[in-house]
C-alpha positions as CSV (number, residue, x, y, z in Angstrom):
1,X,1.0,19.9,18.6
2,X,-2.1,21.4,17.4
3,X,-3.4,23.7,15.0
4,X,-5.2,26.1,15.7
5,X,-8.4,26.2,13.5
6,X,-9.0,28.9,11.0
7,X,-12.4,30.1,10.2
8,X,-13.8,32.0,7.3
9,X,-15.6,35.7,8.8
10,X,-18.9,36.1,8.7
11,X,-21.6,38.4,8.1
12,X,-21.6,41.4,10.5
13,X,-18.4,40.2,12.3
14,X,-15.3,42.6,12.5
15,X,-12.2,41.4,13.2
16,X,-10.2,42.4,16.6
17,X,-9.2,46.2,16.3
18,X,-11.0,46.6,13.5
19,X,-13.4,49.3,14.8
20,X,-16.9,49.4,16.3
21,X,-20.0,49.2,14.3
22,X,-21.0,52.1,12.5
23,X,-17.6,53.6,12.8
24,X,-16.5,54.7,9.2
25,X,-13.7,53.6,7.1
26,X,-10.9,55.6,6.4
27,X,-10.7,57.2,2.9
28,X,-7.5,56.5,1.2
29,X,-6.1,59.1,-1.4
30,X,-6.1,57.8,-4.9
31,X,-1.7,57.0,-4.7
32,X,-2.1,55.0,-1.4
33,X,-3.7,51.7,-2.3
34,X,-0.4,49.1,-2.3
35,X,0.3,47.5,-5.6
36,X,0.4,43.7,-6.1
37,X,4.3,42.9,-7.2
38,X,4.2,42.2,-10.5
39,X,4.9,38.6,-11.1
40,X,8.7,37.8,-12.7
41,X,7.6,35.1,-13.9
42,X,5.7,34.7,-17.8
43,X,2.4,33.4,-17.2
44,X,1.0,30.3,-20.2
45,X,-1.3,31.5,-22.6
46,X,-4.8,29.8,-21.6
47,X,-5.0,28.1,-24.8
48,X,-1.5,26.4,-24.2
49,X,-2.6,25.1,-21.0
50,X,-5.9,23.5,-22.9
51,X,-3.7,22.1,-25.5
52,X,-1.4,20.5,-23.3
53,X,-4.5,18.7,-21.1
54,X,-6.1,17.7,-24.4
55,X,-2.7,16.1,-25.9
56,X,-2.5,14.5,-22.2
57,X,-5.9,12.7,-22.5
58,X,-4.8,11.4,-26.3
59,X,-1.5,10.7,-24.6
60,X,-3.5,7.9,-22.4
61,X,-5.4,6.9,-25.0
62,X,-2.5,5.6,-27.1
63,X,-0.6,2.6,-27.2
64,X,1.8,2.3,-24.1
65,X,4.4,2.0,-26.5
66,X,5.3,2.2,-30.3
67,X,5.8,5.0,-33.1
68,X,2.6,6.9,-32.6
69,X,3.3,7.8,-28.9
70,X,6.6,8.9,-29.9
71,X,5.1,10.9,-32.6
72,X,2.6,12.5,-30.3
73,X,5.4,13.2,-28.0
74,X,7.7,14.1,-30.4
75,X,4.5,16.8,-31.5
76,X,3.3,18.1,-28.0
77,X,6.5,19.0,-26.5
78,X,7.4,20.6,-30.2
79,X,5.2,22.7,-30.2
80,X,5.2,24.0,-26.0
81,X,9.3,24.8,-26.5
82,X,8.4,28.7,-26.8
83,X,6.5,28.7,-23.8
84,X,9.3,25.7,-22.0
85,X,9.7,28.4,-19.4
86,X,6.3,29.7,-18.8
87,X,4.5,26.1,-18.3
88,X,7.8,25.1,-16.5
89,X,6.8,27.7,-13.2
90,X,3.3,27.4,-13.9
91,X,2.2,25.0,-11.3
92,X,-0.5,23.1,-13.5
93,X,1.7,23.3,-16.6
94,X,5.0,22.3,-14.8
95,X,2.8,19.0,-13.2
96,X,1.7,18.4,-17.2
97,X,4.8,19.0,-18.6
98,X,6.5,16.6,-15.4
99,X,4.2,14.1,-16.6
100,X,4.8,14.2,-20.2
101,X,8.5,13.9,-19.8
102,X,8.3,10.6,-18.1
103,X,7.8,9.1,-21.7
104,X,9.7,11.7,-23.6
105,X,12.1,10.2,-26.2
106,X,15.5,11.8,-25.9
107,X,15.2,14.2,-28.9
108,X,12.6,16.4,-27.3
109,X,14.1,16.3,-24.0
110,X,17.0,17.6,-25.1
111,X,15.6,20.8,-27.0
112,X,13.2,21.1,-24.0
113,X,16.0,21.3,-21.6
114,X,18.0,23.7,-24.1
115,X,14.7,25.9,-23.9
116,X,15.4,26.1,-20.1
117,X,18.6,26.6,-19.9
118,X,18.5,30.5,-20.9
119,X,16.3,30.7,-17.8
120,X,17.9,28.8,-15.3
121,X,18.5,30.2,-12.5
122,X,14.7,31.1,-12.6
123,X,13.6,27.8,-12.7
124,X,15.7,26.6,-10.5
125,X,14.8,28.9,-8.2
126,X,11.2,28.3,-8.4
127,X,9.3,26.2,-6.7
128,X,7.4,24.5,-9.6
129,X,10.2,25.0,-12.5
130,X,12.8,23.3,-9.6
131,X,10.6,20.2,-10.3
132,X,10.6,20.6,-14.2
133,X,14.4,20.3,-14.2
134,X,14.4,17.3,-11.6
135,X,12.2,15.2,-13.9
136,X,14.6,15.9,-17.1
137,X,17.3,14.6,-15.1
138,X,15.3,11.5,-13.9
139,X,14.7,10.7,-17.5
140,X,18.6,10.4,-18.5
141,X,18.4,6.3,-17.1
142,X,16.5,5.5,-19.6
143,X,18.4,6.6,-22.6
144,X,21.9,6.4,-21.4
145,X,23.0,5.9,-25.1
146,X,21.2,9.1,-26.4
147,X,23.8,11.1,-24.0
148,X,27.0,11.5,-26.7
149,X,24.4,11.8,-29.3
150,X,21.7,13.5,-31.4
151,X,18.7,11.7,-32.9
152,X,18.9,11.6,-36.3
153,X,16.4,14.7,-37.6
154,X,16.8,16.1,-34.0
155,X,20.0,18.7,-34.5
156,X,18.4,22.0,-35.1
157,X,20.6,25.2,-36.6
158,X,22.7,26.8,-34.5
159,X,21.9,24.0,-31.6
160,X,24.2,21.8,-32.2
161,X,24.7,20.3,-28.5
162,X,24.3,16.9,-27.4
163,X,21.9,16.0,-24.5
164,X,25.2,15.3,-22.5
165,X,26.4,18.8,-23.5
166,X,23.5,20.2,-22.1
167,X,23.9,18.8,-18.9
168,X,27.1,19.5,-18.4
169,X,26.4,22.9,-18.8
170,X,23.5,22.3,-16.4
171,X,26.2,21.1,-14.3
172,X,28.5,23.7,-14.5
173,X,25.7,26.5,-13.3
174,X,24.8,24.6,-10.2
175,X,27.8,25.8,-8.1
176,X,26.5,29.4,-8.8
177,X,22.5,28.5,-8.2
178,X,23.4,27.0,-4.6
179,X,24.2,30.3,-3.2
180,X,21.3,32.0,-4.8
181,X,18.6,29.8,-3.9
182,X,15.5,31.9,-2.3
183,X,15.4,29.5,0.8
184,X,11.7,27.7,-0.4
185,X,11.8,24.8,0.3
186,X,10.8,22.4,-2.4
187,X,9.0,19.0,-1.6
188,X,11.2,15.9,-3.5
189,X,9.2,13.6,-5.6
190,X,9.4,9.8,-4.1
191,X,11.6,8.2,-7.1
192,X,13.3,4.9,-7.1
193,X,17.2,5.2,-7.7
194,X,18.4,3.9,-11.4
195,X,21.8,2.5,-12.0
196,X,23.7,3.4,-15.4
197,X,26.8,4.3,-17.1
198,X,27.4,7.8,-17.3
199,X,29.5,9.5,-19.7
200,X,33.4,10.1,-18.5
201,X,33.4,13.9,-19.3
202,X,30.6,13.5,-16.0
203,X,33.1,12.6,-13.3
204,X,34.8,15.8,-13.8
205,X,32.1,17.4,-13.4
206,X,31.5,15.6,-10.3
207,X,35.1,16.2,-9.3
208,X,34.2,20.7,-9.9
209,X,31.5,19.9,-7.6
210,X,33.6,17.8,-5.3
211,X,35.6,20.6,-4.8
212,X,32.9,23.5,-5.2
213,X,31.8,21.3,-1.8
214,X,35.0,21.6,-0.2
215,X,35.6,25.4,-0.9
216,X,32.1,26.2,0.8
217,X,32.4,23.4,3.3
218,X,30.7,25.2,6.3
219,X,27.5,26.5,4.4
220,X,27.0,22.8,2.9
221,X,26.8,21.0,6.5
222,X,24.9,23.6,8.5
223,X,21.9,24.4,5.8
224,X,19.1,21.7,5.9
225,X,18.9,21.3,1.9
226,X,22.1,21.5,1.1
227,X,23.1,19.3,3.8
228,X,21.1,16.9,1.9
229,X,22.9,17.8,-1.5
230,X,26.6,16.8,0.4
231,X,25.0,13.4,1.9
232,X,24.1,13.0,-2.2
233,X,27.6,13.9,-3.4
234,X,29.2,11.3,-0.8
235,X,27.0,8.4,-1.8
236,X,27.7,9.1,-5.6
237,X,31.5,10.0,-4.9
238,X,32.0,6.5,-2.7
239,X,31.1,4.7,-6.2
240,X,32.6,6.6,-8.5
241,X,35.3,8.6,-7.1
242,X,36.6,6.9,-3.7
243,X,39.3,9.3,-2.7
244,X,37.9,12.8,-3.7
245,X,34.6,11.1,-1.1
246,X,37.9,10.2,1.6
247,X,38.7,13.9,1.4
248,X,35.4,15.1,1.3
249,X,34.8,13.0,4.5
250,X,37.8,14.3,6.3
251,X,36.9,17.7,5.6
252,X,33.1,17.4,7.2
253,X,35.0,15.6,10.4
254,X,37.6,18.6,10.8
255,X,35.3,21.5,10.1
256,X,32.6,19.6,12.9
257,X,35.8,19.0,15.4
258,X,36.8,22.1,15.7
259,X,33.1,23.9,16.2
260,X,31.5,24.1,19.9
261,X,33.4,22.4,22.4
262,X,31.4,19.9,24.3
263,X,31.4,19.5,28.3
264,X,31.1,15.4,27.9
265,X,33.8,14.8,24.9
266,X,34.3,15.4,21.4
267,X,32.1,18.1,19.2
268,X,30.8,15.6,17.0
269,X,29.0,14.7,20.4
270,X,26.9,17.7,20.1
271,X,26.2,17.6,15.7
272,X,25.3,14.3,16.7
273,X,22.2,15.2,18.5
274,X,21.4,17.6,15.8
275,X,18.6,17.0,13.2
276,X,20.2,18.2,10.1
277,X,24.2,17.5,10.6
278,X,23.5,13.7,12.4
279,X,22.3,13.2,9.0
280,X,25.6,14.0,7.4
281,X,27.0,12.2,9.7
282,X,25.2,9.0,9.4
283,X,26.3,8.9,5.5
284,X,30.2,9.8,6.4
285,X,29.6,6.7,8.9
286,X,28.2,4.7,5.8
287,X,31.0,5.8,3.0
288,X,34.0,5.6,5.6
289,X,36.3,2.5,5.5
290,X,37.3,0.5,8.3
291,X,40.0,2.6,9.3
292,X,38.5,5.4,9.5
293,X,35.5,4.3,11.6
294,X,38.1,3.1,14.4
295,X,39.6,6.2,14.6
296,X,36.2,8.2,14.7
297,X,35.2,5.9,17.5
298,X,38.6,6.2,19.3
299,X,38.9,10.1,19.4
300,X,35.3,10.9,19.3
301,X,32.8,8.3,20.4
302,X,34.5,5.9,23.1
303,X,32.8,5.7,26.1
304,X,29.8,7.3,25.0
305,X,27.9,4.9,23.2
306,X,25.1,4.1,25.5
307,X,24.5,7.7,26.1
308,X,23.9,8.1,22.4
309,X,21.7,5.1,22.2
310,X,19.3,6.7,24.7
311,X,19.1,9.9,22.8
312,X,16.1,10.2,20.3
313,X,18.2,11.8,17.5
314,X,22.0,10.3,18.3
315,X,20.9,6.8,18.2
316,X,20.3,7.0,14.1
317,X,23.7,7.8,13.7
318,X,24.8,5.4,16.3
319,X,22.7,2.6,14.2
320,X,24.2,4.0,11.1
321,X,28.0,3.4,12.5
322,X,26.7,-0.1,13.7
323,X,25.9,-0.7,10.0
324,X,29.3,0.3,8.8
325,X,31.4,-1.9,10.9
326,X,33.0,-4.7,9.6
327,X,35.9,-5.4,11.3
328,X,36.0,-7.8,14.6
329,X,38.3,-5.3,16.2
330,X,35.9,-2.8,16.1
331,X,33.2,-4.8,17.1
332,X,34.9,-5.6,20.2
333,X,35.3,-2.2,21.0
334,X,31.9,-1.5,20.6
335,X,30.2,-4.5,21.6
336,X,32.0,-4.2,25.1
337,X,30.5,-0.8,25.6
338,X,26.8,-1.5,24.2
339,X,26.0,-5.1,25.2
340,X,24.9,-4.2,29.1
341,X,22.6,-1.8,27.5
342,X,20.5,-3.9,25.4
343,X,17.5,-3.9,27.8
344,X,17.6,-0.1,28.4
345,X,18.2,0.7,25.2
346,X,14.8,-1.6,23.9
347,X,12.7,0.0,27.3
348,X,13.8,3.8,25.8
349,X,11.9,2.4,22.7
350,X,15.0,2.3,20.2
351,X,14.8,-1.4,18.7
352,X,17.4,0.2,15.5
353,X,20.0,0.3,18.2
354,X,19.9,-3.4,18.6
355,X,19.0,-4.6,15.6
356,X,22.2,-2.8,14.1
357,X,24.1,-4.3,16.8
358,X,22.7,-7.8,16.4
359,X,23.0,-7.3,12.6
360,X,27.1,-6.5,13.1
361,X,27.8,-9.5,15.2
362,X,26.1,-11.9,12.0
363,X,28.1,-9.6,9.2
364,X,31.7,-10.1,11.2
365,X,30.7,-13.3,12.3
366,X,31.6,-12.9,16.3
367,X,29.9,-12.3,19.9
368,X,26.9,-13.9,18.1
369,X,26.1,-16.3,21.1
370,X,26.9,-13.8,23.7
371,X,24.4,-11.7,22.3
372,X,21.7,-14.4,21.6
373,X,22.4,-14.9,25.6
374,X,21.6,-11.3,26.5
375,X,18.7,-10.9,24.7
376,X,17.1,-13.8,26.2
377,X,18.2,-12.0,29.4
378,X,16.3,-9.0,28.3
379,X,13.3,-10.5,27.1
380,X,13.5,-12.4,30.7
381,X,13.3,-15.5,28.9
382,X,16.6,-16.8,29.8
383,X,15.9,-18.1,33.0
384,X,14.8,-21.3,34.1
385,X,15.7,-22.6,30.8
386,X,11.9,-23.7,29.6
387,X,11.1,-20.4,29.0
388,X,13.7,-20.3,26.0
389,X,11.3,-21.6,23.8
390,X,9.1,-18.7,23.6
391,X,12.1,-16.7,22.4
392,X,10.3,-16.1,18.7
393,X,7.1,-14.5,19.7
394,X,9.0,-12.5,22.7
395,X,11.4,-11.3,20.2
396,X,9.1,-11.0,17.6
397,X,6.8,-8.8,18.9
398,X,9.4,-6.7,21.1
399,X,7.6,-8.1,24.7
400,X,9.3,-9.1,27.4
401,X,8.0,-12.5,28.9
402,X,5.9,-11.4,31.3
403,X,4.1,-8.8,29.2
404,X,3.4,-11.1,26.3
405,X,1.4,-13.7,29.0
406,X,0.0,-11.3,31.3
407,X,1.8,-13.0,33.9
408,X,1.8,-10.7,37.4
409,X,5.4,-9.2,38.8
410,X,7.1,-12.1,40.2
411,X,8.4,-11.4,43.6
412,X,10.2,-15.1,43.7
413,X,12.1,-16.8,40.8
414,X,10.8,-17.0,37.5
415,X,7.8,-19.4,36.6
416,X,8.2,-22.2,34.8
417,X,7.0,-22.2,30.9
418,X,3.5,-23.8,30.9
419,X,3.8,-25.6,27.0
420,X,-0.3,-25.9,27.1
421,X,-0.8,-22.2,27.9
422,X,1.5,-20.9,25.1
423,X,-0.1,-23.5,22.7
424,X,-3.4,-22.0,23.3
425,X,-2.1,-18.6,22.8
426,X,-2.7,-16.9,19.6
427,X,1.0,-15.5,17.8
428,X,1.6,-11.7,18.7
429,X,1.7,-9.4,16.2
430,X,5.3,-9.7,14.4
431,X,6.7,-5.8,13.9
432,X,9.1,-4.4,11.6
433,X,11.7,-4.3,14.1
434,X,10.9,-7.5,15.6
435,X,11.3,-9.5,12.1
436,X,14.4,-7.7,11.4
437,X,16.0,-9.1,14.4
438,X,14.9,-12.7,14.2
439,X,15.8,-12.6,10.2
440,X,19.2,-11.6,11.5
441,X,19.6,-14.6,14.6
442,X,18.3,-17.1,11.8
443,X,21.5,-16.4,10.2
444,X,23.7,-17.2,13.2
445,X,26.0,-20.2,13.3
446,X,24.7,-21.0,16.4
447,X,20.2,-20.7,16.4
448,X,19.8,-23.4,19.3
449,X,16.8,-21.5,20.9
450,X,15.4,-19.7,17.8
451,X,15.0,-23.0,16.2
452,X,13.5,-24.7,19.1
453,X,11.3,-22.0,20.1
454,X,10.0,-22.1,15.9
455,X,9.7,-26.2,16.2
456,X,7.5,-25.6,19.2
457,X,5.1,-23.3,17.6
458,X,2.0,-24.8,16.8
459,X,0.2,-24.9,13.1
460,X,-2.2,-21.9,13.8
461,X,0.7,-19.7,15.3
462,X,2.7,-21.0,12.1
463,X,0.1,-20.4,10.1
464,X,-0.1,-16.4,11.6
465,X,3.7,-15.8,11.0
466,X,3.2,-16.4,7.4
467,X,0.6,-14.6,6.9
468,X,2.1,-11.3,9.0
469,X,2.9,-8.9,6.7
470,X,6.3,-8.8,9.3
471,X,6.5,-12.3,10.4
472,X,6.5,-14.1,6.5
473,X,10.4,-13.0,6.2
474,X,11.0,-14.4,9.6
475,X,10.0,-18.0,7.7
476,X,11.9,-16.4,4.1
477,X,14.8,-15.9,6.2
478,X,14.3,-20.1,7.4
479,X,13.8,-21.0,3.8
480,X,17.2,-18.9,2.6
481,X,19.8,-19.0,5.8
482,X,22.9,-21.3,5.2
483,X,23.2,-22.2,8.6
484,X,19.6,-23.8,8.6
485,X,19.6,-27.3,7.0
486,X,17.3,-29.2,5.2
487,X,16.0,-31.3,8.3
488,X,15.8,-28.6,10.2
489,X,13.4,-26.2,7.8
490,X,11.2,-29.6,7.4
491,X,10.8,-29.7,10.8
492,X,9.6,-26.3,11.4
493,X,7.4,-25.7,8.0
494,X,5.8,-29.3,9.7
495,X,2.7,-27.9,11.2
496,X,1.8,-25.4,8.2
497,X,0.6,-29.3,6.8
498,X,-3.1,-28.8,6.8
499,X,-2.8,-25.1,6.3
500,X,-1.6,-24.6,2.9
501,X,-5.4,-23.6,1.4
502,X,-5.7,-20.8,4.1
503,X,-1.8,-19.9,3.0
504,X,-2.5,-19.9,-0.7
505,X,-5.6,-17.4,-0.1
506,X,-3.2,-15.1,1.8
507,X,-1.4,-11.9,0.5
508,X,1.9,-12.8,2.3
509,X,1.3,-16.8,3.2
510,X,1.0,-17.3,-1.1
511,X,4.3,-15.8,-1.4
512,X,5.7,-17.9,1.6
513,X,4.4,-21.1,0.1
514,X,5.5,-20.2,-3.3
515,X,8.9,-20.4,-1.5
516,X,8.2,-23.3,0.3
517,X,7.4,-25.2,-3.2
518,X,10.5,-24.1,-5.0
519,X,12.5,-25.7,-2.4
520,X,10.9,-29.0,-1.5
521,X,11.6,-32.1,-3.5
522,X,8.7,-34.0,-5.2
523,X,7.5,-36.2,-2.6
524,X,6.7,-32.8,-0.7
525,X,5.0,-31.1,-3.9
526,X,2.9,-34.2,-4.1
527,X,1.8,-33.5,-0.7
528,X,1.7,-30.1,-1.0
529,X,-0.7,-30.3,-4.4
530,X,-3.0,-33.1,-3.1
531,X,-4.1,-31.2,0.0
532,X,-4.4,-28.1,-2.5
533,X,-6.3,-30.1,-4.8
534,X,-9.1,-31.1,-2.2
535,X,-10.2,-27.2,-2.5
536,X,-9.6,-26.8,-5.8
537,X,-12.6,-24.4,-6.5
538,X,-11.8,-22.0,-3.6
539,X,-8.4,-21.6,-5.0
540,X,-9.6,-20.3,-8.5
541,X,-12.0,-17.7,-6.9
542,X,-9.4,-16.3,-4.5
543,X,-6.8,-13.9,-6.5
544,X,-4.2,-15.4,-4.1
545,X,-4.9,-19.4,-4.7
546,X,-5.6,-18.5,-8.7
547,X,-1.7,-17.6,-8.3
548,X,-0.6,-20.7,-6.1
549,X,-2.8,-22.8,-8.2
550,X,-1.4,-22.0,-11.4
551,X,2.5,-22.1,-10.3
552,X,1.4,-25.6,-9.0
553,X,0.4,-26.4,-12.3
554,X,-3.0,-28.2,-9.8
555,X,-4.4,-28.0,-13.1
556,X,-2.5,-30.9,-14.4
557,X,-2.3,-32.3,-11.3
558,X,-5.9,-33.3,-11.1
559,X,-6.4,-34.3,-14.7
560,X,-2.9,-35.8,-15.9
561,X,-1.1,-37.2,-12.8
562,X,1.8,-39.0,-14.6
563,X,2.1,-35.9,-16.8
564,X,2.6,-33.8,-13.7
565,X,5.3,-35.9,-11.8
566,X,7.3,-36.1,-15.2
567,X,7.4,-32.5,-15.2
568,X,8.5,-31.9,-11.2
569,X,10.3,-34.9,-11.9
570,X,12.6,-32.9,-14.7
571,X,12.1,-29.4,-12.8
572,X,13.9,-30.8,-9.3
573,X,16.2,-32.7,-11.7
574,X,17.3,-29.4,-13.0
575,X,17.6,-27.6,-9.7
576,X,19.6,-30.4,-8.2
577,X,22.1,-30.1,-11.1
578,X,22.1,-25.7,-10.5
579,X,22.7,-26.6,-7.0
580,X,25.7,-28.7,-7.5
581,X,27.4,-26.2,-9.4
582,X,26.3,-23.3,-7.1
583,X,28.0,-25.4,-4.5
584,X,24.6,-25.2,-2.4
């Protein structure tokens, strides 16, 4: 969908409606002109905002770490706590301020965020300060110890609160902001989750807004953001507090049950198909135990799996309860009612929806050669038997046999597999999707065509799978799966001989050959090193082969042979040993 193009007016023009030319304006008495609304908010005196860019720039300038960062810290965010609430919904302040909290001690956090707190439901209800408040929280992983505590020279009179005080009483607003957002909606800074030890006095607090949840249960599931706050509360509540998430989970299936009766089964049929509450549902799916995903699938989603596969929201969901199974019962279930779909369901173009399915059948450990069979059957590789051994760029590259070699519609049986031709072929590109599902069939107890179909490939194809950004985890998966053996990864990491200088100047091949190296014993190393050693000086000016040649130690190699074997010698000498207790 387009946009339609906006362009600034110029010279002469009037816009539609606006009058001929020469017609005159009309006056307007002196009371008439509107009046901008005067802002709610206190704007930053200018000579703050300088300040804080000046102490920013000094803030680069100064050791990473250490005392005198602290101090400058310490100094800045001192001296902004009168104005904490006017830089907090001041766009540029509240990105400066952001920015500065990222490596603020604990000491000025916490007066910064007692600042706030006077103020709170204007911050949080602005679109800037909503951010502000988000990045204090962020900080509390790094510092878990600084929660039940003040930094000595930090308690100020009359403040005598902790930082964990202070968000508790954070806390203890939020129920009250939910309701009293002003529907912006706020864009969520990319952020990588942290795991720590929280305080106990923070799981009841969880457990008010565990309930706060269940009081208000229908305004949680049908709003889009807070929607996304109840998908929050069950992932943190499945950790921490298992049964108030059971109840919480039983509550979001009841209220959904009984809403909007559906012509083809269950209600949750129809919130499946929904953008906002098949989100909710995918994370009840992924908290639920196993006896609750059989009954969901018994009174609400028998019979019409394949129908949810097709759709282009339902099938996330679908892939999400995939995920979640992990009893053999239940995969029966649901393997018997998915399995004659698997060639639909990759022609809709929704890969997930096998992938998950595939990926259930290697974490229960069942139907894993009936559904090896059936893929081959929808890749049209199963039949006559030679054309098996493509399976790894068919299934790599999501292309059904006659696609990938531009064969013609075959009005008579299947061709026969034609070795030269597919050994001339250069390696299809590897997706996402397609590495996924050939990491998961490398774990398989049974890999009879995946392993012949990889022993077949030839060096350059080889070469191109480790070197696909995709296709390198297809050969991590070969280096890590149990069910693989030693003579069995030798003989398919055979043809990368020859290749390892073109794999140790590669983003992705470097890292597959660094794996490669920590597994092979020292008669391979020596191979491995002398062919690396013929091109020594390409290595050091590639950043890739600098990398390989220094984990090699090629250095040594070349200059100290006996020195070198004497140190591999001791290095697979210790790995053996790890391995024996490891039981590997």
């Amino acid at each position: 969908m387009g946009v339609r193009p906006h362009f600034p007016q110029k010279p002469g023009r009037r816009l539609p409606g606006g009058g001929g030319r020469g017609r005159a304006r009309p006056e307007r008495g002196p009371d008439t002109q509107p009046r901008p609304a005067p802002d709610p908010y206190p704007r930053p005196a200018p000579e703050s905002l300088t300040y804080f860019r000046r102490a920013l720039e000094a803030l680069k300038e100064a050791p990473e770490t250490g005392e005198e960062r602290e101090l400058l810290i310490h100094n800045v965010l001192k001296e902004l706590e009168t104005q904490a609430l006017a830089l907090a919904t001041d766009r540029a302040g509240s990105g400066m301020l952001q920015e500065l909290l990222a490596s603020s001690p604990p000491g000025p956090l916490s007066r910064l965020l007692a600042a706030l707190l006077p103020h709170l439901r204007a911050v949080a209800c602005h679109r800037s300060g909503a951010h502000v408040l988000q990045s204090v929280l962020l900080q509390l992983p790094r510092f878990p110890g600084a929660l039940a505590k003040q930094e000595e020279g930090d308690v100020k009179d009359g403040d005598p609160e902790t930082l964990e005080e202070l968000v508790l009483k954070l806390a203890s607003e939020v129920c009250v902001l939910t309701f009293t957002s002003d529907g912006q909606r706020v864009p969520v800074r990319e952020f990588k989750p942290t795991s720590f030890e929280v305080p106990d006095t923070f799981l009841s607090c969880l457990q008010e807004l565990s309930s706060c949840f269940l009081k208000d249960i229908s305004v949680f599931i049908t709003g889009k953001v807070s929607s996304f706050c109840l998908q929050v509360a069950l992932q943190v509540l499945h950790r921490k507090l298992p049964k108030a998430c059971s109840c919480l989970c039983d509550s979001v299936i009841k209220y959904l049950s009984t809403r909007n009766s559906a012509a083809d089964g269950s209600p949750l049929m129809l919130f499946l198909r929904d953008q906002t509450s098949s989100r909710l549902l995918e994370q009840v799916f992924l908290v639920s135990e196993p006896s609750r995903l059989q009954s969901l699938f018994e009174d609400h989603f028998q019979g019409q799996l394949q129908a949810l596969a097709a759709h282009p929201i339902a099938n996330f969901p679908l892939q999400r309860l995939l995920d979640s199974i992990t009893t053999p019962e239940l995969l029966s279930q649901v393997f018997e009612e998915l399995s004659p779909a698997l060639e639909a369901v990759l022609a809709q173009g929704h890969p997930g929806v096998v992938i998950a399915l595939v990926g259930a059948c290697r974490r229960v450990g069942t139907h894993q050669a009936q559904i090896l069979q059936l893929l081959l059957e929808a890749f049209h590789c199963a039949e006559p038997p030679s054309r098996q051994v493509a399976c790894v760029p068919l299934f790599g590259s999501l292309t059904a046999y006659e696609v990938y070699y531009g064969l013609e519609e075959e009005e008579d049986a299947p061709s026969e597999h034609k070795v030269e031709v597919a050994a001339a072929r250069p390696l299809g590109e590897v997706t996402v999707t397609g590495s996924l599902l050939l990491q998961h069939l490398l774990h398989f107890s049974t890999l009879g065509p995946v392993l012949r179909s990889l022993t077949s490939m030839e060096g350059p194809q080889l070469l191109a799978l480790a070197q696909s950004p995709a296709g390198s985890h297809v050969l991590d998966a070969v280096l890590t799966s149990s069910t693989v053996t030693r003579k069995q990864r030798r003989r398919v990491l055979r043809p990368l001989k020859g290749h390892y200088v073109a794999l140790a100047c590669s983003r992705h091949g470097s890292r597959v050959l660094d794996a490669i190296w920590n597994g092979s014993t020292l008669g391979t190393r020596k191979e491995i090193a002398a062919e690396l050693g013929e091109q020594n000086q390409e290595l050091m000016r590639d950043p890739f082969g600098h990398h390989v040649a220094r984990n090699v130690a090629l250095g040594t190699f070349l200059k100290r042979r006996g020195d070198w074997e004497q140190q591999q010698g001791a290095v697979a000498k210790r790995r053996k040993v790890l391995s024996t207790i490891l039981g590997d």
